[in-house]
N, C-alpha and C positions, 0 to 999 in steps of 0.2 A: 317637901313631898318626896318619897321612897317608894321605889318601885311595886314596892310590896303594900302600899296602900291603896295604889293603881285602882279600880274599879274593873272587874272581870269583862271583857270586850263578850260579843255575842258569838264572836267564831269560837270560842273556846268551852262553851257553856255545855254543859254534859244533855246529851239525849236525853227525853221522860222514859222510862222506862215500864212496864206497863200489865200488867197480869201474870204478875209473877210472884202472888201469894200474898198474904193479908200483912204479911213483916213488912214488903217494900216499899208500903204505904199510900200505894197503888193496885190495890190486889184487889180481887173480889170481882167487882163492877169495872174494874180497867178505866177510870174515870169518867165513865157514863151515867153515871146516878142510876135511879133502881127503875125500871120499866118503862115502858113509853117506848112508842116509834123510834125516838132517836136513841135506846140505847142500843138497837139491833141492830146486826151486820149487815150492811148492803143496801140504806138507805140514802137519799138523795140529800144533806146539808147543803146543799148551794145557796146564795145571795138571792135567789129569784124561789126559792122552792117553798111553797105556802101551804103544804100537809095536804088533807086531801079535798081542800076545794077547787074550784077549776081556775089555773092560775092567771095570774092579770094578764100575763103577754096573752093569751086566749081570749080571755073575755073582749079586751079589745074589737075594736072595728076593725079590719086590715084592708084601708081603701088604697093605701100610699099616699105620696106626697107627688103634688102636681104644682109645678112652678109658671104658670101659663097667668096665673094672675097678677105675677109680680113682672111679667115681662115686658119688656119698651120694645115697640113695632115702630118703627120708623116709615114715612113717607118714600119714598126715591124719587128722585129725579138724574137723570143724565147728563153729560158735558153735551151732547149732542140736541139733545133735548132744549138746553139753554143756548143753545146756538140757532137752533129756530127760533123763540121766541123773543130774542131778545138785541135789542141793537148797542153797538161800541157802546160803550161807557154808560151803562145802564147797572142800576143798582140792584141785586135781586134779594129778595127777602122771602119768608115764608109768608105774608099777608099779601104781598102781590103776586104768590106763586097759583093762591088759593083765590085770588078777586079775577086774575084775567080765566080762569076753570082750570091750568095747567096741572095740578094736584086736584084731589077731591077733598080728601081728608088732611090734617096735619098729623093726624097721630099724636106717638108723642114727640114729632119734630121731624123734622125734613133730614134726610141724608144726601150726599152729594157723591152720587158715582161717576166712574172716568172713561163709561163706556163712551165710544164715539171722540171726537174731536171738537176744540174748542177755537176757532177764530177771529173773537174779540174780547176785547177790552171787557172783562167784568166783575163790578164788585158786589163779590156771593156772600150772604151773610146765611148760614144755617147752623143745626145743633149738631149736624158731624158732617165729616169729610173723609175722605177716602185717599190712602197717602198717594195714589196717582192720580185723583181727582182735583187733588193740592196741586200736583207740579206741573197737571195741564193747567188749571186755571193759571198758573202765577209764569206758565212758557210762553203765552198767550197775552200775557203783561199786563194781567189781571192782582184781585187780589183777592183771599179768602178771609171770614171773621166769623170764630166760633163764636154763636150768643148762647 
């Protein structure tokens, strides 16, 4: 292979030139074919531009998009809140949070906040925690277990 077989790279490739007479092979029509909207100056070729019916982004509904359906609302309950209801070495779970009335709802799962103080022994099982909800329950010589 010789350099001069090389294939012409795209930076070097000469401009179209364009309306400048029926010799350059390009004259005439400037290569816009003979009549029609688009051989005219000043019209719209964009990816989205559909002539003159009223275009889809229009016709459309424009409600937005609302994420409320897809959202996890969690339960809460408190470190202090588990300190009333509950004695040393008692095991807390979402089914006993919900049989003795302390939560109403599960949701979609119980969270563990660090409001308040915690002074016993207990092992919290729920679907989140809260990283100072963690380090009272486990300063307290408890333990936590995300289910």
């Amino acid at each position: 292979m010789k350099l001069e077989n090389l294939p012409k790279s795209k930076e070097t490739k000469a401009k179209k030139i364009v309306g400048r007479g029926t010799g350059s092979g390009m004259g005439k029509t400037s290569t816009h074919g003979q009549k029609g909207q688009k051989s005219r100056s000043g019209v719209s070729v964009s990816a989205w531009f559909q002539g003159g019916q009223s275009p889809l982004y229009r016709r459309l509904p424009k409600r937005g998009f609302n994420n409320t359906r897809f959202e996890k609302k969690y339960a809460t309950i408190n470190l202090s809140d588990l300190n009333k209801f509950f004695n040393d070495g008692d095991e807390v779970t979402p089914e006993i949070l919900k049989e003795r009335g302390i939560i109403k709802k599960q949701l979609s799962g119980i969270k563990v906040l660090a409001q308040g103080n915690l002074e016993k022994k207990l092992i919290v099982k729920a679907q989140r925690f809260s990283n100072k909800a963690i380090e009272g329950i486990e300063a307290a010589g408890g333990k936590t277990e995300v289910i």
